[in-house]
Backbone as XML, in Angstrom:
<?xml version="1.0"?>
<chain id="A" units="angstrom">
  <residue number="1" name="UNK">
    <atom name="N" x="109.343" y="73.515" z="119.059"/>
    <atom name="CA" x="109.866" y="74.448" z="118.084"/>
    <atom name="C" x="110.424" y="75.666" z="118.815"/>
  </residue>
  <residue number="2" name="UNK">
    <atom name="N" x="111.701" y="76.180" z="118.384"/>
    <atom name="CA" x="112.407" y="77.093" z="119.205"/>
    <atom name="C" x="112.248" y="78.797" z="117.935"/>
  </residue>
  <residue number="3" name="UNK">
    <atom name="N" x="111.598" y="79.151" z="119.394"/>
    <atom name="CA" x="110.908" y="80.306" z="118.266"/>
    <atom name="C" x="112.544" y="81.793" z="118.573"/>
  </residue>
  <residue number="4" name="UNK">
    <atom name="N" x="113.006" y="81.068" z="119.095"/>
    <atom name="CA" x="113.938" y="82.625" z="119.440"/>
    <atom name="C" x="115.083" y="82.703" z="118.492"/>
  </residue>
  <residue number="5" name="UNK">
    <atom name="N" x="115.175" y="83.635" z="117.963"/>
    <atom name="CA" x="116.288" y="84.259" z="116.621"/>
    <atom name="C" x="117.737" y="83.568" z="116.994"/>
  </residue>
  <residue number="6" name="UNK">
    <atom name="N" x="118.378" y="83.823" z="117.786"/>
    <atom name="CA" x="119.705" y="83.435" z="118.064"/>
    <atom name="C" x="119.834" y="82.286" z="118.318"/>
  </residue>
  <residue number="7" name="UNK">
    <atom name="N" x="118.720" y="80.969" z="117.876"/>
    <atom name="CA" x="119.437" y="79.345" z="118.062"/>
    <atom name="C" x="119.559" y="79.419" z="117.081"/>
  </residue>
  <residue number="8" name="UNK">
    <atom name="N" x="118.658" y="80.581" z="115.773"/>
    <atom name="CA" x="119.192" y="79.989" z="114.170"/>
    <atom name="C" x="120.430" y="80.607" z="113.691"/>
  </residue>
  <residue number="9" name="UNK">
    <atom name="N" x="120.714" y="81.513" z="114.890"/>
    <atom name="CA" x="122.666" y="82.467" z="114.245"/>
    <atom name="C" x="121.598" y="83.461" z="113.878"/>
  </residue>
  <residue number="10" name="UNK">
    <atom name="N" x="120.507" y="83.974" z="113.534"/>
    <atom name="CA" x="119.686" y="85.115" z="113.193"/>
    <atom name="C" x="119.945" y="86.774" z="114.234"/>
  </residue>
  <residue number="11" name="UNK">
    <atom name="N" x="119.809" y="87.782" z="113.694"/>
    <atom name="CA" x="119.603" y="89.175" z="114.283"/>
    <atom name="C" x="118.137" y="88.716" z="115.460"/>
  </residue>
  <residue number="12" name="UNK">
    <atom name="N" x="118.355" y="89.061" z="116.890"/>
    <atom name="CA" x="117.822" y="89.435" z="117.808"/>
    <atom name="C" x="116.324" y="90.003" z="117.027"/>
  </residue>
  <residue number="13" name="UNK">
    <atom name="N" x="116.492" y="91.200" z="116.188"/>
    <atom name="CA" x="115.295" y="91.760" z="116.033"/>
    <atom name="C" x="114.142" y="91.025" z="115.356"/>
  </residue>
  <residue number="14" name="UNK">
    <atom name="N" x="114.937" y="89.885" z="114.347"/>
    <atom name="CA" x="114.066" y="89.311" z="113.717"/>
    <atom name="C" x="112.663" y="88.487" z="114.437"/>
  </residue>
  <residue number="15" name="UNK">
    <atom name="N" x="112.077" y="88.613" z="113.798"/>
    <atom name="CA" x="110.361" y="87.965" z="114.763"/>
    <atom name="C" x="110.029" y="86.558" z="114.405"/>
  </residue>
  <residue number="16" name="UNK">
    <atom name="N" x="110.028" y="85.760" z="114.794"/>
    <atom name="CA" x="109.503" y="84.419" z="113.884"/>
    <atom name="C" x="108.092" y="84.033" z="115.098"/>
  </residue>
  <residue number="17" name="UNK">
    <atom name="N" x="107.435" y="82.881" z="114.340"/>
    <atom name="CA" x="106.318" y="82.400" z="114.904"/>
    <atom name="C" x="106.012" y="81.074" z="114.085"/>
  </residue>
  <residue number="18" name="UNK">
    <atom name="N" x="104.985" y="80.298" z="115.279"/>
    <atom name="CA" x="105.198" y="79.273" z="114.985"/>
    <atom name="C" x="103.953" y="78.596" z="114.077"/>
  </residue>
  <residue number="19" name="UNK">
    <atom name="N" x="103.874" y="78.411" z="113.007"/>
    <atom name="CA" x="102.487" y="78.499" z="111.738"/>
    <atom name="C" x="102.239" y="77.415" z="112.355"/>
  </residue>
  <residue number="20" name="UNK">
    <atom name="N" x="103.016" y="76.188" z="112.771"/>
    <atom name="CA" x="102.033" y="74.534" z="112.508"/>
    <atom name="C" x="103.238" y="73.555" z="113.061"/>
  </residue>
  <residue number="21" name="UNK">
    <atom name="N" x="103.176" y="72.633" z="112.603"/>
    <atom name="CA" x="104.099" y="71.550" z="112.739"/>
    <atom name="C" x="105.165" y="71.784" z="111.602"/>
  </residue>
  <residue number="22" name="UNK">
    <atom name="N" x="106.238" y="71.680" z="112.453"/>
    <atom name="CA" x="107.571" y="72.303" z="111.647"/>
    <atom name="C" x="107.243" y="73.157" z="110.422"/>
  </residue>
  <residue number="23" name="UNK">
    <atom name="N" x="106.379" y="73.962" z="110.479"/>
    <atom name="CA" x="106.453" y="75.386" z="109.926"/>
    <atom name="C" x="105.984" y="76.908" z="110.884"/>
  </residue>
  <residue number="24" name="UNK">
    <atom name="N" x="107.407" y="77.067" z="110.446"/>
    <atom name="CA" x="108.102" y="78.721" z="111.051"/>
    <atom name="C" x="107.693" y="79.530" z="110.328"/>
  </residue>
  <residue number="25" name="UNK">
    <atom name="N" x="106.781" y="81.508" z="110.969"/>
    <atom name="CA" x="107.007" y="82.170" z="109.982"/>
    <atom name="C" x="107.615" y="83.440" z="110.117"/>
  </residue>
  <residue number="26" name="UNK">
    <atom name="N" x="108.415" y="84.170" z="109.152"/>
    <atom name="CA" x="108.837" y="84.958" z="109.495"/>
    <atom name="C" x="107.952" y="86.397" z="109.426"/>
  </residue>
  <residue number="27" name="UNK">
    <atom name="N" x="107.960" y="87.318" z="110.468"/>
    <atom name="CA" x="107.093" y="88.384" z="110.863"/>
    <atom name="C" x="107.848" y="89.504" z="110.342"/>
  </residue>
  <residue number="28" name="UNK">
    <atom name="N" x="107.411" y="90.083" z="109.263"/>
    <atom name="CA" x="107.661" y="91.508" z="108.895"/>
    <atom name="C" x="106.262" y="92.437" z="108.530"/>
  </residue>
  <residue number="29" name="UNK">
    <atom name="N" x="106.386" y="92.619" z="109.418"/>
    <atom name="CA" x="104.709" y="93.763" z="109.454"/>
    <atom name="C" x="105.666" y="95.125" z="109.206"/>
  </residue>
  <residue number="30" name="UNK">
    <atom name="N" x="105.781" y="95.693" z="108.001"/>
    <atom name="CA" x="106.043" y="97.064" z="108.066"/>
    <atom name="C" x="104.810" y="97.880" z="107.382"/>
  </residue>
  <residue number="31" name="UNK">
    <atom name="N" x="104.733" y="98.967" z="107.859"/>
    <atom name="CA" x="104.178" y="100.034" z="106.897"/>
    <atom name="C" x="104.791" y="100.686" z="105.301"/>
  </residue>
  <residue number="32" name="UNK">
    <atom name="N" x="106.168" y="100.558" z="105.395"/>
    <atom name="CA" x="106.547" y="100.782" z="103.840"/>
    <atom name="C" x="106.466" y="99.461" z="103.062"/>
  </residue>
  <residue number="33" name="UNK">
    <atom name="N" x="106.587" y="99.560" z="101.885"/>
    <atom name="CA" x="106.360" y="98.654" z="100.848"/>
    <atom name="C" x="107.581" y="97.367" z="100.464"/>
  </residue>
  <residue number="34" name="UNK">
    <atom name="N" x="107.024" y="96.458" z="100.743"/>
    <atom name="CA" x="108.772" y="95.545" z="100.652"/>
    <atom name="C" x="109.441" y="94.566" z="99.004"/>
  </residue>
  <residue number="35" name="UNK">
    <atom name="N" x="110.155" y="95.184" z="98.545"/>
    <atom name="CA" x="110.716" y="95.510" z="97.567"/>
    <atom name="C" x="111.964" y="94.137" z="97.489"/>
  </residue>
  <residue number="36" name="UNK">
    <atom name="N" x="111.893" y="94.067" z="96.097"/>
    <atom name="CA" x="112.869" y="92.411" z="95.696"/>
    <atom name="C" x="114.183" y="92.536" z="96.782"/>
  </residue>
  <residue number="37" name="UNK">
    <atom name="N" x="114.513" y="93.352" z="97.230"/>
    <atom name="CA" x="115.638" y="94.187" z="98.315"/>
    <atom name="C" x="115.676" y="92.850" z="99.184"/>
  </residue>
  <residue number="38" name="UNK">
    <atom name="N" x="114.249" y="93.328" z="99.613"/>
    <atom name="CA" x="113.983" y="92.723" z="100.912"/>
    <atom name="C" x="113.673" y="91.069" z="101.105"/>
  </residue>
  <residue number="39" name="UNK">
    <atom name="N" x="112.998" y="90.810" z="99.706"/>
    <atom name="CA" x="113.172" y="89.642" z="99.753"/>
    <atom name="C" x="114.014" y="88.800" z="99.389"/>
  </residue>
  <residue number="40" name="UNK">
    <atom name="N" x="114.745" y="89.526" z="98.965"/>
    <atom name="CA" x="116.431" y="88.405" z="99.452"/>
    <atom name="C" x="116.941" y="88.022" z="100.419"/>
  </residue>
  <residue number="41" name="UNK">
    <atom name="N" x="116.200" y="89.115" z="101.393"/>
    <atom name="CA" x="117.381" y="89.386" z="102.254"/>
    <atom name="C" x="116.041" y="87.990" z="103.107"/>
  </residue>
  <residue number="42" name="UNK">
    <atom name="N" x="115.169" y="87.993" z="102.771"/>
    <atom name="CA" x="113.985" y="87.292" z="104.006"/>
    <atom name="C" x="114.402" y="85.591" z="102.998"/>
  </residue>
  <residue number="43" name="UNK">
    <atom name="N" x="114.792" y="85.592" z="102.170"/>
    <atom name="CA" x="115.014" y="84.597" z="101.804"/>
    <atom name="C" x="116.453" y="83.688" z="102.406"/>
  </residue>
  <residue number="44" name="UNK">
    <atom name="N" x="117.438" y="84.622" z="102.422"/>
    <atom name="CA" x="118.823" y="84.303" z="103.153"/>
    <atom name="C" x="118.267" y="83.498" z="104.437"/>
  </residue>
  <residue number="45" name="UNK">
    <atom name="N" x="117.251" y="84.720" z="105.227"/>
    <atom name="CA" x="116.750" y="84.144" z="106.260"/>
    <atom name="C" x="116.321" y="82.486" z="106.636"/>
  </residue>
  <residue number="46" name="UNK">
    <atom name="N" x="115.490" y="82.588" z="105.809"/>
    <atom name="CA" x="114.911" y="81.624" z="105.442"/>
    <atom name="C" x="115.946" y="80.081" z="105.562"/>
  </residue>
  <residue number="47" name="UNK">
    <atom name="N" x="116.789" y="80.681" z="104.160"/>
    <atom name="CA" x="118.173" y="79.527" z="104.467"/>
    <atom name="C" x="118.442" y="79.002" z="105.428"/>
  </residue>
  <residue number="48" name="UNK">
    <atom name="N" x="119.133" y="79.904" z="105.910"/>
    <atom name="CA" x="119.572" y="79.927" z="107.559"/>
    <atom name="C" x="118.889" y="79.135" z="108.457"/>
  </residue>
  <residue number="49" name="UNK">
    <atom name="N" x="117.398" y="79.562" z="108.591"/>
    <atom name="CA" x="116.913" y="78.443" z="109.782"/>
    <atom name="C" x="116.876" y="77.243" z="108.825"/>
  </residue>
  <residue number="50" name="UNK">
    <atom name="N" x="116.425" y="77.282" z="107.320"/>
    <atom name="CA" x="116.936" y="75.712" z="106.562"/>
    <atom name="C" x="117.947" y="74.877" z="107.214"/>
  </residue>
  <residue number="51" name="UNK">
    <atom name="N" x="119.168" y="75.478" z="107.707"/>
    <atom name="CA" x="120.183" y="74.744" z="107.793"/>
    <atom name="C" x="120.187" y="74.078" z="109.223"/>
  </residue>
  <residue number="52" name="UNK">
    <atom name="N" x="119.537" y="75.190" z="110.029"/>
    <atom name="CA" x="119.203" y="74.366" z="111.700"/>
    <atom name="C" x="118.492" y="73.268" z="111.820"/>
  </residue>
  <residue number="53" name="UNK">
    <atom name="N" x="117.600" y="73.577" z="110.930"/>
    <atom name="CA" x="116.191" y="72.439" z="111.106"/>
    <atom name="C" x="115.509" y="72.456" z="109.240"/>
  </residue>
  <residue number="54" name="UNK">
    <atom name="N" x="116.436" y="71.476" z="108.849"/>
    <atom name="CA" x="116.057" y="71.216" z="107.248"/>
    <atom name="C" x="114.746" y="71.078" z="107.058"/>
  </residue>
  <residue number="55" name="UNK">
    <atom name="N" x="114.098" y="70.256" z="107.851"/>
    <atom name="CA" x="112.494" y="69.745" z="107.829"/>
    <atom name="C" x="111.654" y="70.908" z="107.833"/>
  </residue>
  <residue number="56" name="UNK">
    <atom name="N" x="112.121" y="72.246" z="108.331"/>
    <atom name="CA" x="111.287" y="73.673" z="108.553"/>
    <atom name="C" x="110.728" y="73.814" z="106.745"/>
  </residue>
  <residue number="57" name="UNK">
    <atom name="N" x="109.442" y="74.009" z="106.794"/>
    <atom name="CA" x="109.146" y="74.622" z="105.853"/>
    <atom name="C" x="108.618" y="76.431" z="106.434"/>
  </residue>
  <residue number="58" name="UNK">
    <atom name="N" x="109.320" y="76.935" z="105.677"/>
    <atom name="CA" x="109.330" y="78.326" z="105.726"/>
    <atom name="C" x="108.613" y="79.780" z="105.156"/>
  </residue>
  <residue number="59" name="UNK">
    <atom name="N" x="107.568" y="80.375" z="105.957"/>
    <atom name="CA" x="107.104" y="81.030" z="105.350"/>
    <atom name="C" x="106.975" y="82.861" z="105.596"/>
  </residue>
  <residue number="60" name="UNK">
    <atom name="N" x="106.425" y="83.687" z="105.502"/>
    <atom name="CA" x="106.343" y="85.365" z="105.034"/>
    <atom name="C" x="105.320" y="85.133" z="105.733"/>
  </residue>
  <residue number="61" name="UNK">
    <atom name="N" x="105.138" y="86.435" z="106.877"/>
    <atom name="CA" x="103.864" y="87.105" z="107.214"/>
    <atom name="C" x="103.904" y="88.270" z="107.087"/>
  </residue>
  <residue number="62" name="UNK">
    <atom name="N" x="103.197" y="89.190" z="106.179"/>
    <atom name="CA" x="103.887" y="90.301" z="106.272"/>
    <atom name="C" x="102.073" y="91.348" z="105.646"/>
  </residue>
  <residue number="63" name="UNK">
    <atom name="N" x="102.358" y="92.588" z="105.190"/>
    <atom name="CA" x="101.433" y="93.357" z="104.481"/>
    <atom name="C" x="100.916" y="93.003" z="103.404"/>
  </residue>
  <residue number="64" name="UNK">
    <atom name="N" x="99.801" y="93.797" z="102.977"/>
    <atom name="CA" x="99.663" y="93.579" z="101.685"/>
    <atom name="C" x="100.641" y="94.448" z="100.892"/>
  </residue>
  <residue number="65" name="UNK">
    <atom name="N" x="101.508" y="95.488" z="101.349"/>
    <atom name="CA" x="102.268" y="95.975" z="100.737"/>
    <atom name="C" x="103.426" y="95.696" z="100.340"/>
  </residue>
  <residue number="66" name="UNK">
    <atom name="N" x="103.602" y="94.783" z="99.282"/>
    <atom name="CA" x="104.821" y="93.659" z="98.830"/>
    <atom name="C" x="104.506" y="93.769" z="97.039"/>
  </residue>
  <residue number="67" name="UNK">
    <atom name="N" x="105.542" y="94.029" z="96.571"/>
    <atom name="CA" x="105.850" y="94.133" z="94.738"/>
    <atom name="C" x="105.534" y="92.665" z="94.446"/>
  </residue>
  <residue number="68" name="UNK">
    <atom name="N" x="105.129" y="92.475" z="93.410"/>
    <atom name="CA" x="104.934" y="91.410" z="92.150"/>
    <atom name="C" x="105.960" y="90.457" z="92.301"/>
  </residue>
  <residue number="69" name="UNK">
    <atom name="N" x="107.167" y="91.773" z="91.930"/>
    <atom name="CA" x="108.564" y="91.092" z="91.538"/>
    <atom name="C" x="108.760" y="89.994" z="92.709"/>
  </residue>
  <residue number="70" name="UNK">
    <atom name="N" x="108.465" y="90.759" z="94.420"/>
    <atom name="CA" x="109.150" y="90.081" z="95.611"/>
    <atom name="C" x="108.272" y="88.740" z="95.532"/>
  </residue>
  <residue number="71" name="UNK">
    <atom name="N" x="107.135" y="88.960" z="95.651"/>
    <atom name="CA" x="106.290" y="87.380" z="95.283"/>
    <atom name="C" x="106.901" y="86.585" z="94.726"/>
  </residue>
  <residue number="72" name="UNK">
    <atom name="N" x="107.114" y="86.829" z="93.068"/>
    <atom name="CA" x="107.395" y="85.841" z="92.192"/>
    <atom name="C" x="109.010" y="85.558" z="92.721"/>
  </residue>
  <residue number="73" name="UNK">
    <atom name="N" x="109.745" y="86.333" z="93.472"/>
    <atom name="CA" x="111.139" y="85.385" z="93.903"/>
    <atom name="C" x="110.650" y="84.667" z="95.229"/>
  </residue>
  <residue number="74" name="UNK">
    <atom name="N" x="109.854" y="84.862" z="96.069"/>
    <atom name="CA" x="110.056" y="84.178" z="96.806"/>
    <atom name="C" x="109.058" y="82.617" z="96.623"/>
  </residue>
  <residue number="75" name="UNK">
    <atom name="N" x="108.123" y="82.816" z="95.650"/>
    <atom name="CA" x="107.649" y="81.659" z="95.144"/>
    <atom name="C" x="108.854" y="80.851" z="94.235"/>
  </residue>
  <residue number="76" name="UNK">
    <atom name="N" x="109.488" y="81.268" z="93.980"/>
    <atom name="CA" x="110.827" y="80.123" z="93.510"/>
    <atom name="C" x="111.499" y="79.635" z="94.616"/>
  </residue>
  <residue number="77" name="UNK">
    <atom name="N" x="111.673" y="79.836" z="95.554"/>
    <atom name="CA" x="112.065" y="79.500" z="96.460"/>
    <atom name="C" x="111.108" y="78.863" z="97.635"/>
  </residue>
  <residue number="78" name="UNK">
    <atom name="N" x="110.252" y="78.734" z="97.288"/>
    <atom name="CA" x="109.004" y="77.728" z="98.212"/>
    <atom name="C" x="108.799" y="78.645" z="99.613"/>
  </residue>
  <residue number="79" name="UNK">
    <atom name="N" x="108.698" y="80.222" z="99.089"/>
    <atom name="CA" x="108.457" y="81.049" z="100.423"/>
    <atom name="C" x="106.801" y="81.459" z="100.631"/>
  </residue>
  <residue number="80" name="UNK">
    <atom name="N" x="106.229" y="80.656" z="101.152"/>
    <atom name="CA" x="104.689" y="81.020" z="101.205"/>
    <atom name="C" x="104.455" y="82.690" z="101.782"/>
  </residue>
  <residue number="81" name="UNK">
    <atom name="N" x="103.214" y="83.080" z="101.628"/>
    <atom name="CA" x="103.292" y="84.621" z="101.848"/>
    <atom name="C" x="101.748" y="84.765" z="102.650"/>
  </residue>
  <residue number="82" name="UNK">
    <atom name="N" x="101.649" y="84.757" z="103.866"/>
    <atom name="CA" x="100.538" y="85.006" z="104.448"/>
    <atom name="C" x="100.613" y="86.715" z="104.975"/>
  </residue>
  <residue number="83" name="UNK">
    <atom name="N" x="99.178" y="87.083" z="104.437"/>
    <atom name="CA" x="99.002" y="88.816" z="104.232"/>
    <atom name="C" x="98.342" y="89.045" z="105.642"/>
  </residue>
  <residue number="84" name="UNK">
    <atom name="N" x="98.749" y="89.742" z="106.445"/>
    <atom name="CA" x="97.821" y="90.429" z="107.276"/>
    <atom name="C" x="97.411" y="91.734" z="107.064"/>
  </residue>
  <residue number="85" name="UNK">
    <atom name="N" x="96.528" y="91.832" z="107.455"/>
    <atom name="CA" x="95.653" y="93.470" z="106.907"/>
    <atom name="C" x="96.420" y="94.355" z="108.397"/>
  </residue>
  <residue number="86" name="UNK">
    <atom name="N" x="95.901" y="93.702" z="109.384"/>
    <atom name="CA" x="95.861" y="94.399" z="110.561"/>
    <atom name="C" x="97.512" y="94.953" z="111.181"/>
  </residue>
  <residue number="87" name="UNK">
    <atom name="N" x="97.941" y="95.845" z="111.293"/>
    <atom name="CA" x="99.049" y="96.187" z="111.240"/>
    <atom name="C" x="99.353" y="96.962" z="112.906"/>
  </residue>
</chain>
């Protein structure tokens, strides 16, 4: 599994890691609160390595600081959401 941003066409900054057998996750540890904004934009993401490696199931590592709203879109979209406390 190729964990580095630029085989998927992705921004350099983005963080991914590797959950399991063909599941990737994407690393957003912020301290502010991440807002339906953002999960579009982690969803696009998401796409994107979809299209490199279809078989990727794709998931969120991020805070507990994430809206309702961003959950319930990225659960339509089969975006699992693993919380880390530790920041």
């Amino acid at each position: 599994m190729n964990l580095d941003s630029k085989y998927y066409g992705l921004h350099t900054r983005i963080q991914l890691k590797e959950l399991g057998n063909n599941h990737i996750g994407i690393v957003k540890l912020i301290k502010s609160r991440i807002i339906r904004k953002d999960a579009q934009k982690i969803i696009e993401i998401a796409k994107t390595i979809q299209q490199v490696e279809p078989k990727y199931k794709v998931s969120l590592i991020c805070t507990s600081n994430i809206c309702s709203k961003s959950l319930a879109l990225l659960d339509e979209y089969n975006i699992d959401v693993q919380i880390k406390e530790n920041v």
